[in-house]
N, C-alpha and C positions, 0 to 999 in steps of 0.2 A: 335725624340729628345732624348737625352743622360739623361735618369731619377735620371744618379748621380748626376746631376747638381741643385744648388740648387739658392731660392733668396734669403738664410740666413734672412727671416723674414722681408725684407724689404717692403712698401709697394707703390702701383700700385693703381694712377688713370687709370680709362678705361671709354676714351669717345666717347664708341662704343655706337651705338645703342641700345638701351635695349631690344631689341629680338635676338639682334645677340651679345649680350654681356656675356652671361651667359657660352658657353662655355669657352670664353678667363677666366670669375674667377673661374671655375673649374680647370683651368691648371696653372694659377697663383698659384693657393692654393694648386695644390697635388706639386710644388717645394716650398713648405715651404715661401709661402707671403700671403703679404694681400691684398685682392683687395676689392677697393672703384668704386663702378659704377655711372658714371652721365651719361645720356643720352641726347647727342645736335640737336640732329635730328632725325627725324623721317622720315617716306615715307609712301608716297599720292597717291592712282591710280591717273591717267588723263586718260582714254580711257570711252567713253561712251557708250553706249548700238548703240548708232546713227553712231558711227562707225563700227558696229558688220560685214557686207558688206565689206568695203575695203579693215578690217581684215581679212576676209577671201579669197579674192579674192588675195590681194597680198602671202598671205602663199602657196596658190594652184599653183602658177604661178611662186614661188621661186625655186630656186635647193639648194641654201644655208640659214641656221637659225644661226642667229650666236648671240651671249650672251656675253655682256663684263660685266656683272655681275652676283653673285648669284641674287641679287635683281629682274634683268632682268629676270631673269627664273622664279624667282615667280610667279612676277604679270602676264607673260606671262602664266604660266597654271592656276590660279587665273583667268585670264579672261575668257578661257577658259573654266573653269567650271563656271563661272556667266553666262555665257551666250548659256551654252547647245554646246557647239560646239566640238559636235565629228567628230574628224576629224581624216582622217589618215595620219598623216605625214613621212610615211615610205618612198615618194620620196626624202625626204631631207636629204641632208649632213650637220652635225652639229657640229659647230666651240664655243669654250667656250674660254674664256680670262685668264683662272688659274685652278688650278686643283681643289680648293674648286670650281666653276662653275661647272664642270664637274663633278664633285662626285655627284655633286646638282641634276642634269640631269639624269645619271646612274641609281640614286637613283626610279625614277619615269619612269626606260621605255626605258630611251632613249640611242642612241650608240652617239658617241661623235667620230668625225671623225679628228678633229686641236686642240690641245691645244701645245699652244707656249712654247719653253725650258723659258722667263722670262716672268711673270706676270702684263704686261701692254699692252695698247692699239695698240701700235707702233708693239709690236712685233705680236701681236694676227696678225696685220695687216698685216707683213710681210710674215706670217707663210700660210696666206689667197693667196698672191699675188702666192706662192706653187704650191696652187691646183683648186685653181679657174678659171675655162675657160672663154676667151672672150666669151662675148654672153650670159653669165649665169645671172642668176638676186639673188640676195643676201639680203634678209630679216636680218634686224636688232633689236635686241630689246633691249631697254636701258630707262637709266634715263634722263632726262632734263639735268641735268650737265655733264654728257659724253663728250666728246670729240669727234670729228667729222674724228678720226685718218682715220679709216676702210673706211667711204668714199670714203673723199680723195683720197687714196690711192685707193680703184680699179677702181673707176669711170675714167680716164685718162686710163686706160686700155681697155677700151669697156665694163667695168662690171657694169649693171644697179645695182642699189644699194636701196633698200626701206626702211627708217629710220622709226621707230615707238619709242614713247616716251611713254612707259609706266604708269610711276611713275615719280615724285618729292617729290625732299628731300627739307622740311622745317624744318626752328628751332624748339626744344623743348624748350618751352618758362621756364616750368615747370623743366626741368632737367637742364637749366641754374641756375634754382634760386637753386636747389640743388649743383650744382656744386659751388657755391659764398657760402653757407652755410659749404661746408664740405672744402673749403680752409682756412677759419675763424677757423673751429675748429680745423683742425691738418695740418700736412704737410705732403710731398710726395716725397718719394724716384726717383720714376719715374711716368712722366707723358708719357701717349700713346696717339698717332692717327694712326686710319686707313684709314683717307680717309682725302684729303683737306677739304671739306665742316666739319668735323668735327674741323679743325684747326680755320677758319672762323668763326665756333659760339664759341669755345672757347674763341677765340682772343675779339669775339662783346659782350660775357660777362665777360671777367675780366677787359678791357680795360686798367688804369693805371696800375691794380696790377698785368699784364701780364710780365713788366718789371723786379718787386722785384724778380718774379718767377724767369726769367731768370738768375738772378744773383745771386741766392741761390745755395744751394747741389742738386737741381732737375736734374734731366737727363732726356731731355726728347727722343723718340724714336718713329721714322714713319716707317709706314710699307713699303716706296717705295720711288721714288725720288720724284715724282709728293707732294707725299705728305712733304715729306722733304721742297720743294722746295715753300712749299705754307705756313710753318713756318716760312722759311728763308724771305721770303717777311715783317714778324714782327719783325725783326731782332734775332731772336730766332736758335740757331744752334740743329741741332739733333742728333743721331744716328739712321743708318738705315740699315738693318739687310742684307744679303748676298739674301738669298731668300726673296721673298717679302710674307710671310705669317705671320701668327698671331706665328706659333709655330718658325719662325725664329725670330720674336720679342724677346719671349720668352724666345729663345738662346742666343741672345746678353744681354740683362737685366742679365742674370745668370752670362754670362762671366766680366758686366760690377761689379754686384752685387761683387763679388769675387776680382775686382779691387780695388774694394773703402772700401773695409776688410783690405786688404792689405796695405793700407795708412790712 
């Protein structure tokens, strides 16, 4: 990112997650804004010790690991350390869904064999169809809301495919009534999403006053289409950045920030 660029002081809801929120108000704030955090969700294991067996038997029998999230990679070595499972997965080839995935991965060990030129499901998917042999078996790991893209798509091919559901994201009952508390006392230049499920509990707590929102000076800005696309269902229009990352948010916010100086 271009560190001339500035948000000339404006300021930035962020209704990230509160463990993955901290870096987005670091980078908001070294471009000269402010950032207000609510937090609308959270995430849940769901794998049990009772599955500890299947887990391990589909990993050993896989060729491919593949991650359409940071999230996914967590709980996936999070399980892994609860439950003592040293294991060597040097036979596997491993596919991430964006390059924060893959940094995530790197970070802890691992080589990363696919990440897709754009950051979503479809292409991770396409980018699979690549290098994936008929006959291979393809470990998944994800959240309950994921989409069923990678599937789909190689299973019609001959590629057994093993879904595991990690984690689920539930409402932050607590960072809702925060979020209705800090709309009451100031306004907001821009509002952010990164993910549909955070548009959803935004949307289930402001409900009437999701509208006034829209019709004020708010700008708001999603990280991707999916998520764009899951505002637009509130009748809500967005902005959404060229890359789908947190620092292309970022990028556009400055360029828009600079727009709205100018008029």
């Amino acid at each position: 990112m271009n560190t001339a660029k500035s948000l000339n002081g404006q300021t930035v809801l962020v209704t990230r997650n509160e463990r993955q929120a901290g870096v987005f108000k670091q980078k908001i704030e070294s471009l000269n804004g402010h950032a207000v955090l609510t937090s609308l969700i959270r995430f849940e294991p769901t794998l049990t010790k009772v599955k500890v067996e299947a887990f391990w038997k589909d990993l050993e029998t896989s060729d491919w690991l593949v991650f359409t999230s940071v999230n996914g990679a967590s709980f996936f070595l999070k399980y892994l350390q609860d439950h003592h499972l040293h294991m060597d997965l040097s036979h596997l080839k491993i596919a991430a869904v964006g390059e924060k995935t893959s940094a995530y991965l790197k970070q802890h060990g691992f080589k990363v064999d696919v990440v897709p030129k754009r950051f979503i499901a479809e292409e991770l998917a396409d980018a699979l169809v690549e290098h994936v042999l008929p006959g291979e078996q393809v470990f998944v790991a994800k959240g309950h809301l994921s989409r069923d893209v990678v599937k789909h798509t190689l299973i019609p091919l001959g590629i057994e495919v093993k879904e595991w559901i990690l984690y689920k994201t539930v409402k932050d009952e607590e960072g809702m009534a925060a979020l209705k508390a800090a709309l009451m006392e100031q306004s907001f230049d821009f509002i952010t999403f990164t993910s549909s499920s955070t548009v959803h509990s935004f949307m289930h707590a402001m409900k009437a006053d999701a509208a006034r929102l829209a019709e004020s000076d708010t700008s708001f800005v999603t990280i991707g289409p999916l998520t764009k696309e899951a505002l637009l269902q509130y009748g809500i229009r967005s902005e959404t950045p060229e890359t789908y990352t947190i620092d292309g948010m970022l990028d556009l916010m400055c360029r828009l920030s600079e727009r709205k100086l100018k008029h």
